[in-house]
N, C-alpha and C positions, 0 to 999 in steps of 0.2 A: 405220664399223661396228666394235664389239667383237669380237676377235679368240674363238676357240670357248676358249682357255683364261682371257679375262677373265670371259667372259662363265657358263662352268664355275664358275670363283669366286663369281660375283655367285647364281644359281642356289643354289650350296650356302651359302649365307654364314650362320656360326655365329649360332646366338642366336634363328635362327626357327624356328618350330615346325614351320611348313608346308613346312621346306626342310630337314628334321633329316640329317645324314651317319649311313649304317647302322655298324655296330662291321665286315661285308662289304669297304664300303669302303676300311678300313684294318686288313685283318688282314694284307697281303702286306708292310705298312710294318716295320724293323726299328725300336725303341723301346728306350730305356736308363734304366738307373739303377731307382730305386724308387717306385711306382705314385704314392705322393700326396706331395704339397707343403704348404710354410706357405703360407697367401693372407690379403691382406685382402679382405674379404666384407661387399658393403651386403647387412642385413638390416633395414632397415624407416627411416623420416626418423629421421636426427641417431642413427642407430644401425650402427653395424660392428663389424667384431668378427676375431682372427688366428683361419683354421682352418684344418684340414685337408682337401685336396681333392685329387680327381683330376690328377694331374700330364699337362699335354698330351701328346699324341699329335703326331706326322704323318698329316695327314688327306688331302694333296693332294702330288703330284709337285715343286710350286713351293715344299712348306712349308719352313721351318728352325723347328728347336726352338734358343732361347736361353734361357741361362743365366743369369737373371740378377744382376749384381752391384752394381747402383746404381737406385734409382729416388727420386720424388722426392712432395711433399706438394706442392699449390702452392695458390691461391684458385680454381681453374676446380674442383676436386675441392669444393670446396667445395657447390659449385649441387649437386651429386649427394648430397652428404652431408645439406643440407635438402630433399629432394627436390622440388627447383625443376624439374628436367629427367625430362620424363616417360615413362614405357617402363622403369623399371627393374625387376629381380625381384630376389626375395628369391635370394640367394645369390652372385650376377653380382661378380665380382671386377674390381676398382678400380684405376685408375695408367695412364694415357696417356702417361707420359713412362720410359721404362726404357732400359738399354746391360745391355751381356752378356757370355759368350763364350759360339761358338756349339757346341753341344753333338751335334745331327744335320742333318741336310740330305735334305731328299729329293729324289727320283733324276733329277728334271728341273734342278735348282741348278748351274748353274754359275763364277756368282763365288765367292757366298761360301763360307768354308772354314771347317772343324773347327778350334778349340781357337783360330782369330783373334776379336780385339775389334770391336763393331759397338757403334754406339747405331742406335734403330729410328725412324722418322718415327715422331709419333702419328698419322697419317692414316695410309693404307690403301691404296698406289694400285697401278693395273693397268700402270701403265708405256705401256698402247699407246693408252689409245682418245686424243679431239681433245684435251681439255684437260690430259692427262697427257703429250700430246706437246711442249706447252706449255710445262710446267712447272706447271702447274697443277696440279696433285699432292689439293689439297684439293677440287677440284669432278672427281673421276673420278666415271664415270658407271656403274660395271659393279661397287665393292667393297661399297655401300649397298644388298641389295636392301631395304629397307624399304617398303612403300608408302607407308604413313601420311608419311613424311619427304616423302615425293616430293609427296604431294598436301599437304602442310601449306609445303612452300616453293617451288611450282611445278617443282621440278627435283631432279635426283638432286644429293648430295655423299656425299663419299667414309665410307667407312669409318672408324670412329677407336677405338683400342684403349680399354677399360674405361671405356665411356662411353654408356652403355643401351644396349638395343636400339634405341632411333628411328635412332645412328647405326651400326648391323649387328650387335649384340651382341656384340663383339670380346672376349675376357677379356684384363683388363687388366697392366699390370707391374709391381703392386706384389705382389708374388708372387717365387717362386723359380725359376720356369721362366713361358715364353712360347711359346705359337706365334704365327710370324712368317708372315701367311700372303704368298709369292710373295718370298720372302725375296730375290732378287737387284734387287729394285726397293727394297725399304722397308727396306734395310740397308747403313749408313754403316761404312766401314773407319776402325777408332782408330787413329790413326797411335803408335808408339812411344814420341814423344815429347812425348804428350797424356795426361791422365789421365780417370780414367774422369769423375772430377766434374766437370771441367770441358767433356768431350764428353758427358756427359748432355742437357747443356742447349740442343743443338741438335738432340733433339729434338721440341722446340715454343717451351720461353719466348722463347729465341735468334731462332729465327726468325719468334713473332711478335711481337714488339716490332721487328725491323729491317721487315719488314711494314709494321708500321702507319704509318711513319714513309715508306717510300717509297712507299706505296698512298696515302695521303693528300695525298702530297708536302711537303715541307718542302726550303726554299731558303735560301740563306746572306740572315742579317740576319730572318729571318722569327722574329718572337714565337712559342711555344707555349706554348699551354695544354693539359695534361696529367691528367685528372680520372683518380684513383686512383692513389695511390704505392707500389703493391704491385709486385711483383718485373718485372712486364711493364711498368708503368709508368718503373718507374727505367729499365729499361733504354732501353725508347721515349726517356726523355728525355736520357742518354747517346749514343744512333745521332741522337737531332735534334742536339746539339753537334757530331757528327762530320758531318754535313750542312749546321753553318754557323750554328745557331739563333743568335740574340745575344739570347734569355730564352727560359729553362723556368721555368713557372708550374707550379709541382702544386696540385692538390685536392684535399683530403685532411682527418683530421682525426688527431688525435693515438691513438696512439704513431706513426704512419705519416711524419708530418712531419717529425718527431725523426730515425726512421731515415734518414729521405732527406736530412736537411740532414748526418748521420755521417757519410753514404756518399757523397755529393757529391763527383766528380774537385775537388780543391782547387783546382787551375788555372783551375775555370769560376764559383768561386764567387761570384765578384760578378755572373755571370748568371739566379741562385736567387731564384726568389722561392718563397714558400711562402702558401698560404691554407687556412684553415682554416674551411672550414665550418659547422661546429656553431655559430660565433663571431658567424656572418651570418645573416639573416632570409630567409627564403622570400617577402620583397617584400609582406607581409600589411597588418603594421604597421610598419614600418621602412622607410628610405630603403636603406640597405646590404644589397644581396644579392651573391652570387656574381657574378653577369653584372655589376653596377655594379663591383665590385671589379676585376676584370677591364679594363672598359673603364678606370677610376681609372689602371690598373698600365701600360696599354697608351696613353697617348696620345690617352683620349678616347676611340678609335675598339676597340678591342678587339683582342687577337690576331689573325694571319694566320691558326692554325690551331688547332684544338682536336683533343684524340684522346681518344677512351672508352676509358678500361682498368680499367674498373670491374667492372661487370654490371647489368643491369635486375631480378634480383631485389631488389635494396634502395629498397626506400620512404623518404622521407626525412619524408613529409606524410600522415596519417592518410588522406586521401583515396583517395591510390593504397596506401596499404595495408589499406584495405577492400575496393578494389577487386580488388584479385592474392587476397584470403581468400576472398572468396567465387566466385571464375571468370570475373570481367567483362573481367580482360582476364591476359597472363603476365607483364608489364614493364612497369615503370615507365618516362615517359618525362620523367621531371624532369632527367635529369642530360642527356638530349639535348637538351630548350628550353634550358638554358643554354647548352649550347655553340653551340646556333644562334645565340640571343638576345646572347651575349658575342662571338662572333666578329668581325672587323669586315665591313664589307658586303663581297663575293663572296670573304670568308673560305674553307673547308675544313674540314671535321671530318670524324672517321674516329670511326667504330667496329669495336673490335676486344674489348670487353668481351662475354660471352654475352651475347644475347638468345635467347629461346625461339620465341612468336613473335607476340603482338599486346600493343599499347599503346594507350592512348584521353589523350584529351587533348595532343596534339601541334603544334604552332605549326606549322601546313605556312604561316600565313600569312605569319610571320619567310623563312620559306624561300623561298620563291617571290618574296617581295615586294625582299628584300636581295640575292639571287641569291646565296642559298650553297650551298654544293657538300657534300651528307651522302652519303657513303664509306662502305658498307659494307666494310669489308677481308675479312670473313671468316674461315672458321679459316686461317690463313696457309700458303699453299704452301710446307711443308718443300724439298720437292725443287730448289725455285728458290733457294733460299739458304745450305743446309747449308752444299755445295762451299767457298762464300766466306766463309761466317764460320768454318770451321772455318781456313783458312787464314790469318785475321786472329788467331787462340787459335793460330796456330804460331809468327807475326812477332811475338807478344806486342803488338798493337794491342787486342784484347778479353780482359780476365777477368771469364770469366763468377763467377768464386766471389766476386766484390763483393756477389754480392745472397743470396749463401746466408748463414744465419744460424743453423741450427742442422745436426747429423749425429745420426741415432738409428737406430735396429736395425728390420727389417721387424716381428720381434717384438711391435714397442711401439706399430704404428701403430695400432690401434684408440684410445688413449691418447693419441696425439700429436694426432690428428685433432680429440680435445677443448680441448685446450690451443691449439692451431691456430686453430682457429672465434672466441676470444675475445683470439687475439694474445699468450700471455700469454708472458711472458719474450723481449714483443721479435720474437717468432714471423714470419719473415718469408718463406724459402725453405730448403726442410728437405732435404736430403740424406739418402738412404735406404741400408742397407747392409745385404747379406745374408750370410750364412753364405758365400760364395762370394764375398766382397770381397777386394779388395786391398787393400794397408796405406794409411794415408789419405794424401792431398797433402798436402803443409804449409801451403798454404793454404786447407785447409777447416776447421771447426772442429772442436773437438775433440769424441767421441762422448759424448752426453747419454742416459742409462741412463733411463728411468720404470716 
């Protein structure tokens, strides 16, 4: 049973109409600095825009207002940018991935501290109820009140910062300030000897790309197959090396293939393979598809395991993108008959790429009949992983800045977002910096003006 202060949260939780906090509320709260901030701001599909907005408040006992000085662009921002993911409103501020320093606290806080460094989970959790005891961080049951969420995936999941209302209408961190709500749960200490760019990035990509790789499982000597070489992908296929793979296979198609064979630990690279897609046939007219390619690369028999790091909004075949245009169904499920269809029999596929939440046309009979194992991962339990990866970015085992590719100004995000969506100059994982950064790491790259 949720304790009366998760349960307080879940009750008030920003973004609903029918659960609005009065200004009553928080008039006893003390509040700093000046009323509005820069944000970025969806206003309408394939439209955003830098504005000026109300700078958060402390609305609750548990909240911390942060500062923030790094957030980031990545492909999940993407679905929201085509308004793939549904519930958003015009104005609802954008960026689930943000670090800070923290600026207030309110009067129930007791870890975290003024003027220390924190990056924040992009989930949302209560710390108490079953599956946050867990570590289950992403399926809390008290930080989501949405209905619609709960009756569209039979269960509650948690909260996640600038990422519609369906998951609690959080305002997001690409902005200048944040509220953190229950800040001594959803707030990582930067150690000294970390930078901010490189502790950004466990607050999501970090942890799920290691995710999807031990939720699916991956064993020494096992083949993967890796669909999408986007920033979650590479790293998926960097944590399956460190688990033993002896081949990573991406899917992908170009610029993305190029990046990944640049960025390739040198030492693994005779275990690279690359496929490119656009190159193979949808099995219409041709012998050579994905899945044959696959099995070709693999021994006949196909990879141990496949992982989604894609998304279901991308059609590959007029069909299913007739069908996502007019409402028949929200995801495509081509990129999943492959990985079923490619795997070898009682193979494993994980999905970790969005999906929203129905698809038609599905091979349950590949499935059932080969006995393969399809892995939802989920959004990935930040809280189960930070601790340890951030530990591996101190022994110098992970650098997360292998997959960042460009640094730009919160400024300019309206602008980047366009350049972003089409890849262009190589666009792969953006590092954001605010008026409130610090001078950059040496190895991020250098700041790109638009």
């Amino acid at each position: 049973m949720a304790t009366s202060k998760a349960a307080y949260l879940a009750e008030k939780a920003i973004g609903h109409d029918d659960n609005a906090v009065t200004q009553q509320d928080v008039s006893s709260y003390p509040q700093a600095g000046a009323d509005t901030m820069k944000a970025l701001v969806w206003r309408g599909k394939q439209k955003v825009e830098i504005a000026d907005v109300p700078k958060p408040q402390i609305l609750e006992d548990t909240d911390v207002i942060l500062k923030v000085t790094g957030s980031t662009v990545c492909g999940s921002d993407l679905h929201l940018y085509h308004g793939a993911v549904v519930q958003l409103a015009d104005g609802d501020i954008l960026g689930h991935e943000f670090c800070g320093v923290v600026e207030l606290v309110g009067r129930a806080v007791t870890k975290v501290q003024v003027g220390k460094r924190y990056v924040a989970s992009f989930q949302i959790a209560c710390g108490d109820c079953f599956f946050c005891k867990q570590g289950l961080s992403s399926q809390c049951e008290t930080t989501n009140a949405n209905t619609a969420a709960k009756s569209l995936y039979g269960g509650r999941t948690a909260g996640i910062f600038g990422y519609s209302h369906l998951t609690g209408g959080f305002a997001g961190g690409q902005a200048e300030y944040v509220r953190v709500p229950l800040g001594d749960v959803n707030l990582l200490e930067i150690p000294d000897d970390v930078s901010d760019e490189k502790a950004l990035y466990l607050s999501d990509v970090l942890c799920t790309s290691y995710n999807a790789v031990k939720d699916t499982a991956v064993y020494p000597n096992d083949q993967v197959a890796i669909f999408g070489a986007g920033p979650i992908g590479q790293m998926a296929g960097v944590f399956a090396l460190g688990e033993g793979a002896s081949k990573v296979i991406f899917v992908d198609t170009e610029p993305r293939l190029t990046i990944i064979k640049q960025r390739f630990p040198a030492e693994h690279a005779s275990k690279l393979v690359l496929v490119d897609y656009k190159k193979l046939s949808h099995g219409i007219t041709s012998k050579e598809t994905v899945v044959s390619k696959l099995k070709e690369i693999c021994d006949g028999r196909g990879p141990d395991v496949a992982i989604e790091c894609a998304a279901g909004e991308y059609a590959k075949g007029w069909m299913h993108w007739l069908e996502m245009a007019i409402g028949a169904e929200t995801d495509t499920s081509e990129i999943l008959n492959e990985m079923i269809e490619g795997v070898r029999n009682y193979g494993r596929c994980g999905v970790t790429g969005v999906y929203v939440a129905y698809t038609n046309h599905f091979n349950i009979g590949s499935l059932m009949q080969r006995g393969i194992r399809l892995i939802g991962n989920g959004q990935a339990p930040v809280h189960k992983y930070w601790k340890e990866l951030l530990a591996k970015i101190q022994k110098g085992e992970l650098d997360p800045l292998q997959m960042v590719s460009h640094r730009v100004r919160l400024e300019d995000l309206d602008k980047v977002y366009k350049k972003f969506e089409v890849k262009e100059d190589g666009m792969q994982k953006v590092y954001v910096e605010t008026k409130f950064s610090k001078p950059k790491d040496p190895g991020c790259p250098e700041l790109t003006r638009y």
